[in-house]
Structure formats: C-alpha cells, structure tokens
N, C-alpha and C positions, 0 to 999 in steps of 0.2 A: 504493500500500500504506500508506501514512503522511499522517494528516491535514497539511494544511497550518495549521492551528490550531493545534497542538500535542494533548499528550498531555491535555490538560483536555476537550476536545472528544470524544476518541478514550472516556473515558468515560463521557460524557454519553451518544455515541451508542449504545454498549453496555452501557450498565446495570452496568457493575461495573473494576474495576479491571482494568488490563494485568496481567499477572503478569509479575515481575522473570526478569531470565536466570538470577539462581539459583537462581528457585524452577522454570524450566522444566526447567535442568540436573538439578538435584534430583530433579523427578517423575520424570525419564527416567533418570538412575542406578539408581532404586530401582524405576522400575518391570523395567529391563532386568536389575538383579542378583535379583532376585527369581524375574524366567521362568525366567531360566538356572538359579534354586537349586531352585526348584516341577519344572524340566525334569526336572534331573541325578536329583534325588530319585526322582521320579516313573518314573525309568528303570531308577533303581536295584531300585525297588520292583516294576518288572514283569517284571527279571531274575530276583530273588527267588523272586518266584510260578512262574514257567516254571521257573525250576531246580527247584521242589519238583516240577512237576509230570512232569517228565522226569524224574525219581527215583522218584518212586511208578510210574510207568508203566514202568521199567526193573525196578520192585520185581514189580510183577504178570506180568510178561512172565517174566521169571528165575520165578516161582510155578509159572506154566504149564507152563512146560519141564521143571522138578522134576515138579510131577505128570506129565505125558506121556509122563515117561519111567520111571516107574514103573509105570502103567498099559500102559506096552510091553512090561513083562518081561514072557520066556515063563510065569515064574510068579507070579503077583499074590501082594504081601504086604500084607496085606490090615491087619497089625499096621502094616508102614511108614508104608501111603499112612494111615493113619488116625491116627499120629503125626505124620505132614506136616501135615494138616489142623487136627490137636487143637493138637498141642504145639508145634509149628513155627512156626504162623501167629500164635501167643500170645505169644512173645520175639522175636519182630524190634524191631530198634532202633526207639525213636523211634515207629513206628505197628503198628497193631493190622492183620494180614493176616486175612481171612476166604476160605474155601475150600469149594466145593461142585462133588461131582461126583454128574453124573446117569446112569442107563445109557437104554440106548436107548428105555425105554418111559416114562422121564421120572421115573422116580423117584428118588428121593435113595439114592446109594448112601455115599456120607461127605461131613458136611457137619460145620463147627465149630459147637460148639456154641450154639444160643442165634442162626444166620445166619437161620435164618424169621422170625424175630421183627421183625428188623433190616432185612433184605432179600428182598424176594419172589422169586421165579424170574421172574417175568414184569419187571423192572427192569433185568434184563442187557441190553446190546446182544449182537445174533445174532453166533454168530464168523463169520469166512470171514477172505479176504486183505487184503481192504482194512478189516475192522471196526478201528475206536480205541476206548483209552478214553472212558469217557461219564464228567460227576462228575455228582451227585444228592445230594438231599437227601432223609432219611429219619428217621422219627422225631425229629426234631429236631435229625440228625447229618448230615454230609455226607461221600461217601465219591465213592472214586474206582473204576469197573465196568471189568472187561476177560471176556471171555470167551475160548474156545479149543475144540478140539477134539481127541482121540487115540482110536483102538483104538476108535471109536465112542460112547464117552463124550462127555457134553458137561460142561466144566469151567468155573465160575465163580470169579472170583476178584476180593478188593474190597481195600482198605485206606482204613481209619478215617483220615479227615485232621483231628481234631478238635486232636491237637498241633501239627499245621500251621496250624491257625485261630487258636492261641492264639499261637503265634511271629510271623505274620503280626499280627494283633492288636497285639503288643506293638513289634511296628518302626513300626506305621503309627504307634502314639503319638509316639513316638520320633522319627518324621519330621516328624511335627505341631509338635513341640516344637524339631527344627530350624530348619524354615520358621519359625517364627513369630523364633526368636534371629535367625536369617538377616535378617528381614523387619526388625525392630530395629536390626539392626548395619547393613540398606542405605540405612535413613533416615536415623542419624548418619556413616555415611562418606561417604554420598551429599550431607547437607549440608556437611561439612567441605570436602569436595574441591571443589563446588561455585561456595563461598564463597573457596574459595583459587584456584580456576581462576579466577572473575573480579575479583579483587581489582584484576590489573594494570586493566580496565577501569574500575575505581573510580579508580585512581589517574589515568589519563588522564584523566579525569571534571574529575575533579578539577583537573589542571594548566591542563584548558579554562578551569573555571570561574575559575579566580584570572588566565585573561588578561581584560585590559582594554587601554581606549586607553593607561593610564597606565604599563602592567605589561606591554607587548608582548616582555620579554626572557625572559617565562616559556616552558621548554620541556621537553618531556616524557623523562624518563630511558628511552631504548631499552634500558640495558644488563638482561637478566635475565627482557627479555620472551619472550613464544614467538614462533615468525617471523611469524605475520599478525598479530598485534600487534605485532610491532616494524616490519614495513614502513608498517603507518599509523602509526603511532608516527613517522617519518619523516619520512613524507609531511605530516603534521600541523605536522611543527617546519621543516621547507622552507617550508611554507605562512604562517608565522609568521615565517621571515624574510623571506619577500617581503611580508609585510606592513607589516614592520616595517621594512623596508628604504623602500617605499612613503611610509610613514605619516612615517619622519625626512627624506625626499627632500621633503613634499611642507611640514612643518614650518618646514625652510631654505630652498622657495622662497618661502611666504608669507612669511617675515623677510627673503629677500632684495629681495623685490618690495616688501614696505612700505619696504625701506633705500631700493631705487633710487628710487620715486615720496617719498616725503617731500625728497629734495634740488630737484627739479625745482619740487615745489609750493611749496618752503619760497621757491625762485627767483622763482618767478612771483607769491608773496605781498610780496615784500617790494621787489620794483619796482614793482608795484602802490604799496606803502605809501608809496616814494619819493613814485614819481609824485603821487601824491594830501596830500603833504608842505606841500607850497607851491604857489604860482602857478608855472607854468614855461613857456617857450615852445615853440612849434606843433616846433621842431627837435627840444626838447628829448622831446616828447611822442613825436616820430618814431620817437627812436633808443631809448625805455621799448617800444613798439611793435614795433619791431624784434628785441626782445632777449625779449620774452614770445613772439612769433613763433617763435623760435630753440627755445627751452624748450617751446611746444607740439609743434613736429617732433619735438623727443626724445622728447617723451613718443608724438604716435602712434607713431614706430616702436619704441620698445622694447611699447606694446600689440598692436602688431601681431605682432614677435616671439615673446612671451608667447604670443600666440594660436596661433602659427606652432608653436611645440613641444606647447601641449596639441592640438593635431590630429595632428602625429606620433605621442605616447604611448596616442591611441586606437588599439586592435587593433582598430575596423571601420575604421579609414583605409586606404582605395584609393587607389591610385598608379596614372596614368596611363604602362603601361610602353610604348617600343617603341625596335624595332630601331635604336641609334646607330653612328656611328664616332665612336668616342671621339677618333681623333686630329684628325679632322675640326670635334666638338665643340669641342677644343682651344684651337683656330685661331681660331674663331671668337671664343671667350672674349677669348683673348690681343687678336685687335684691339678690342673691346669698351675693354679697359681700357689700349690702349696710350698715348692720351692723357695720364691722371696717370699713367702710370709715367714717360714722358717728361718731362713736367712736372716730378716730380720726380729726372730724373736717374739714371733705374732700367733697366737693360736686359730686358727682360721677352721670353722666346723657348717653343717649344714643342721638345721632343726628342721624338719619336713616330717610329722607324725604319720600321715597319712598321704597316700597319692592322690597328685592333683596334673590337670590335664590343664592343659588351653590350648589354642590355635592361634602357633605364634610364628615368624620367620624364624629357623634356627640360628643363622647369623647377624643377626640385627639381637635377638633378646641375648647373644652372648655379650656382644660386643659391650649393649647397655650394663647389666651386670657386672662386666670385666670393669668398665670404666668407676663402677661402685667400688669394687676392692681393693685398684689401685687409688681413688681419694682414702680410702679407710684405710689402709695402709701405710699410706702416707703422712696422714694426719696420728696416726696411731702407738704409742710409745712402745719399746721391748716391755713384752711381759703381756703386755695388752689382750684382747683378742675382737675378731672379727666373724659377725654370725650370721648366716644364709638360712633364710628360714620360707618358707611358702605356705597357704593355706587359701582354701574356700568358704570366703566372708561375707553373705548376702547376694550373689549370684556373681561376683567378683574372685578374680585369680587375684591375692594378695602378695606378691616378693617383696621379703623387704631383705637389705644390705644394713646390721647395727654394728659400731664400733664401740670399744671403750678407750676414744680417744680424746683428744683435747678438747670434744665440742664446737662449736660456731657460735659467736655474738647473736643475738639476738636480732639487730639490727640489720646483719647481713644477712637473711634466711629469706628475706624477701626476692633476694637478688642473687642468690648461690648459682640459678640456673640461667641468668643471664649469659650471653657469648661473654668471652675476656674476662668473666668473673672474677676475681682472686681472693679468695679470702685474706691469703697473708701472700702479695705480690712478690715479696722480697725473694721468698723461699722457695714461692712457685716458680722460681725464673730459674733460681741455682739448680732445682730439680727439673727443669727442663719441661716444667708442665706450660700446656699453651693456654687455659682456664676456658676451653672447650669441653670439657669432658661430661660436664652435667648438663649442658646446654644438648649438645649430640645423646644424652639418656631421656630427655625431655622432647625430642623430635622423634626418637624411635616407639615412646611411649605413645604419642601421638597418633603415628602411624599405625597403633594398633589400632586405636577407638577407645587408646586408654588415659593413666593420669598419673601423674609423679605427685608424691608429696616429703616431706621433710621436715624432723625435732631434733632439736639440738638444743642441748644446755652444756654449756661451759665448765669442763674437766669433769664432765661424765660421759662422753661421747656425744654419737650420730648416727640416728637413724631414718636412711631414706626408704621411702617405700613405691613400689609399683604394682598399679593396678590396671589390671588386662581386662575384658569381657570371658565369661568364661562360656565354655560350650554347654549348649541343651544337652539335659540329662539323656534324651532321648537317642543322641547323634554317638553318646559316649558306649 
C-alpha cells in the first residue's frame, strides 16, 4: 500500500498530491453531517406533504358524507344541499372545497359555482370501494379529486391546494436556506474538529522528528491522548528506549574496547621501542619475544571474546540444544579443572543429590560454568573451596557456582556482569583477566531463555546462580 520511496514518489506516480488526514476527516464530516441534515430535512419535508395530503382527503371524505347524507333525507332540501355546495364549500379553512352532484342521467343537479370552468366531469376518478383521491392539474391550479356515491347521485368533490402550494413553497425555501447554513456550519466544524482530532498526530510527528542519534531521550507525552494513540504513543517511546538503551550499551562498549586494546598495543609498542633501543643480546631478544607473545594471547582472546558476545546478541543465533544431565555435566567440568584448583589449594566438589536434565548446548553451558570456576578460583584463598551444585526448583534447572572467597562489595553486584567489569582492576590485569567472563555467562544464559543471578557478602564468599527452563516431564 505504501511506496517504498516515500511520499515524493507516491506523487509522481499519481499526478497530484496525497490528501492530509485532515482534509480526508474533513470531507467525511461534512460530507456525513450534510446527508444526515439533506436526510432529516428531506423527511421532514415529505411528512409535511403526506400530512397535507391526509387532510384534504379526510376534508373530501367528511364533504361526501355531508352531502350523502343529505341526499338520504326522506325529504331533499334542496335550499341545504345547495348551501352545502355554494356557501359551505366557500369558508372552509385554509382551502377552497368544490362540490358537484349529478343525478342519474348525468346532469348537474348542484354544483358550486364557476366548478365547469375549473373542473370537467370527465377529470373525476369513478367512485366505488377501492377508488382514492387522484390530484391534477387544471387550468393552471392543482386540486385534489375524490368522488362518491348516494341515493343514486353521483357526487364530486375537489379542494383547491393552491394555499398548500404556497406553504409548501415557502418551507422548501426555508429548507434551502437551512441546508445551505447547515452545509457552512459542516465545513467549519468539520474543519475545526478535524484539525483538533489530529493534532495529537502532529504532535507525535513531531517528537519523531526532533529524535536523533544525539537527542534519543526525546519521548512522546501519552498523557491526554485517545487510546490508539496513546498505545502507539507507547509502543513508540519503549521502542526508543530500547534504542537508546542499545545505542548507550553499544557507545561504552566501543570506549570500553578502545580502553582495553590501547593498553595491550601501547604494551607491544613500547617493547618493540625497547627492543629496537640499543644492540641487545639473542637472551635479551628472547624474553622482548616472549613478553609480545604474552600481549598477542590477550589480545586474541579478549577478540575472540568480543566476537563471542556479538554472536550471542544476534536474535538469528542458533544454539545447538540437546538433552543433558546436568549433574553429570557437572562432574565432568569439576574434573576438567581439578588440577588448578589443587594447584592452588582449593577444594572444588559437585553437590547434585538427584538427576537433573535440561536442554542445553553442551558447549556454550561448559564454557558458562568454566568461566564461574575460574572467577571463584580466583577470587578464592588456599584452603578455600569451590561448590557445583544443580537442582529442580519450580519448573527451573537451578546451577549455581558458590565460593568461600573474599566476597564482592555490595555496590558492585549490580554491575559484576557488565562487559570490562573488574571488580578489583588492578589484579584483574596482572592475572590477565579481560572482565569479560560474567558478561559472556550472562549472554549464554540468555541464549537459553534463561537468567543469571548473584550474592555476595564480603569475606564469606560468592554465589552465582543459573537458571535454564527445564524440560516437560512428559519429553523426559
């Protein structure tokens, strides 16, 4: 429905401009309040007519019955029925009644006067049961025809609607001149309201337009909108935190990534510059050799790391899942690294009561784990120990990594799994940690549909924990 070009295109291809939403709301107010005012008129105006004409026809009908029943007396008064006719038919309100009665051989026995003129006898409709009024036009007047019958007479009877043409006349003007105010007042309220119904779209418009890369804190005022503008209205400013959220995450990691590579390169530049200082011997060159060696390992794996979490933060990254025992998985970790923990004097054990399953990638939950026992080892004095434990807590695979080591501040537990972290930077540098490690167990967690969490107090250790979705009873 919508060019991908934009709106510059869209009137290229059709030869004239889009019309704004206020001018569509617009046409359709005034065209919609106008039907309704042309309808209500127009109905009011054909009520009008039909009630005249169910009057005259009640007027002619009540006529007939008068004469019929005068023509029934046993003795005709030939003075009455011909003051019916003359003088009767001359004062009714409002319209002119005309009256002719014929006798059986068709000739006029009382007629008002001056009705030949006006109305012929052959103009009547025939009476009987089912005949109605007829209206016609005559001499240049229009009347309304009823006919009847009594005592063998046949009785005609009209009335002049010439004052009904003039009152009709005079409303239709009248309605004319409504429609038309009508027609006026639907184009300025229909623009007014228009322009005020979409204002709030102007103003969204608007709060779009003033976001930039530099101004991502702009966001749209929900209060005061109507509900489907205010649910995008929402949806808009969520969408603008995750961007912004995005856009300041991805800000500190290029400043963290230029922090961390500028110490390494500054390293390898200036043993270089040693090196190349003076004459020095083949030992000396060994150990410049050795020590750039050292400084390129950091550097591939903190690249590889880097790499390691932008593959996690793609949402097409697939994970290789299948069916584990976790406590199983364990065991196996724990003897992996039992060597340095012994080395350094560390008891390192698994607590796993019972078997527990999930559906996890086997190389992704190592690596997370692994990066758990090298901080707790770390962090961890001789004598210490280090304890792998796993269970099924609420329909959750629980692993958690506990030390009895020196703890974490308080203050840093918020930001342990930040990239570049360091709890104690000084030591993490001599040790050759990149403060990647929690950060890359917080992406892999992730990637399960799971969730990291972390306690620490100060000179009684740390304990992280990870929680997996665990598989249907039914599957297992």
């Amino acid at each position: 429905m919508f060019s991908k070009t934009g709106g510059r295109d869209v009137r290229a291809a059709t030869g004239h401009r889009p019309w704004s939403l206020a001018a569509r709301l617009s046409a359709w107010h005034i065209a919609s309040a106008f039907a309704l005012l042309a309808a209500a008129t127009g109905f009011l105006y054909w009520a009008l007519v039909r009630g005249f004409e169910r009057e005259d026809d009640d007027h002619l009908t009540e006529k007939l019955s008068v004469l019929g029943a005068l023509l029934a007396e046993p003795v005709r008064n030939a003075r009455m029925i011909t003051w019916e006719v003359e003088v009767e038919s001359s004062t009714h309100p409002g319209a002119r009644l005309l009256s002719r009665i014929l006798d059986r051989d068709g000739r006029v026995a009382f007629e008002t006067s001056g009705m030949s003129r006006e109305l012929p006898v052959e103009q009547f409709p025939r009476p009987g049961p089912s005949a109605r009024a007829i209206t016609v036009e005559s001499g240049g007047r229009v009347y309304r025809l009823m006919s009847g019958e009594a005592q063998g007479f046949l009785i005609q009877v009209a009335v002049d609607l010439a004052h009904e043409r003039e009152l009709l006349a005079g409303y239709r003007r009248q309605l004319w001149l409504v429609l038309g105010v009508g027609l006026v007042l639907s184009v300025v309220i229909g623009y007014r309201i228009s322009h005020r119904g979409v204002r709030p779209v102007k103003e969204i418009s608007a709060a779009i337009a003033r976001t930039s890369s530099t101004r991502l804190s702009e966001r749209i005022q929900a209060r005061g909108l109507p509900a489907e503008l205010s649910t995008l209205a929402a949806t808009f400013n969520a969408m603008l935190d995750r961007v912004e959220e995005g856009f300041n995450r991805l800000s500190q990691f290029s400043s963290d990534i230029a922090h961390e590579l500028r110490s390494p390169v500054n390293n390898l530049r200036l043993d270089v510059e040693v090196a190349l200082a003076r004459e020095r011997s083949a030992e000396e060159y060994r150990e410049t050799l050795g020590s750039l060696a050292e400084e390129f390992v950091r550097l591939s794996r903190l690249i590889d790391s880097l790499l390691f979490l932008a593959r996690t933060e793609n949402p097409q990254t697939q994970i290789q899942r299948e069916a584990l025992r976790v406590d199983q998985e364990l065991e196996a970790i724990r003897e992996f690294y039992e060597a340095p923990a012994s080395e350094a004097g560390i008891q390192l054990r698994v607590e796993a009561p019972e078997a527990v399953s999930a559906d996890l990638d086997r190389t992704l939950f190592q690596r997370a784990v692994g990066n758990l026992i090298e901080n707790a080892l770390a962090r961890t004095p001789a004598g210490g120990a280090v304890t792998l434990s796993a269970a099924r807590e609420q329909g959750r695979v629980q692993v958690a990594v506990s030390d009895t080591g020196e703890g974490i501040p308080a203050s840093e537990l918020a930001h342990v799994f930040d990239r570049f972290r360091r709890v104690d930077p000084s030591r993490a540098r001599h040790s050759g940690g990149l403060g990647l490690g929690l950060a890359i167990v917080k992406s892999i967690a992730a990637l399960h549909g799971g969730e990291v969490g972390i306690e620490s107090e100060v000179g009684r250790g740390t304990r992280v924990t990870l929680g997996f979705p665990a598989p249907n009873m039914t599957k297992m």
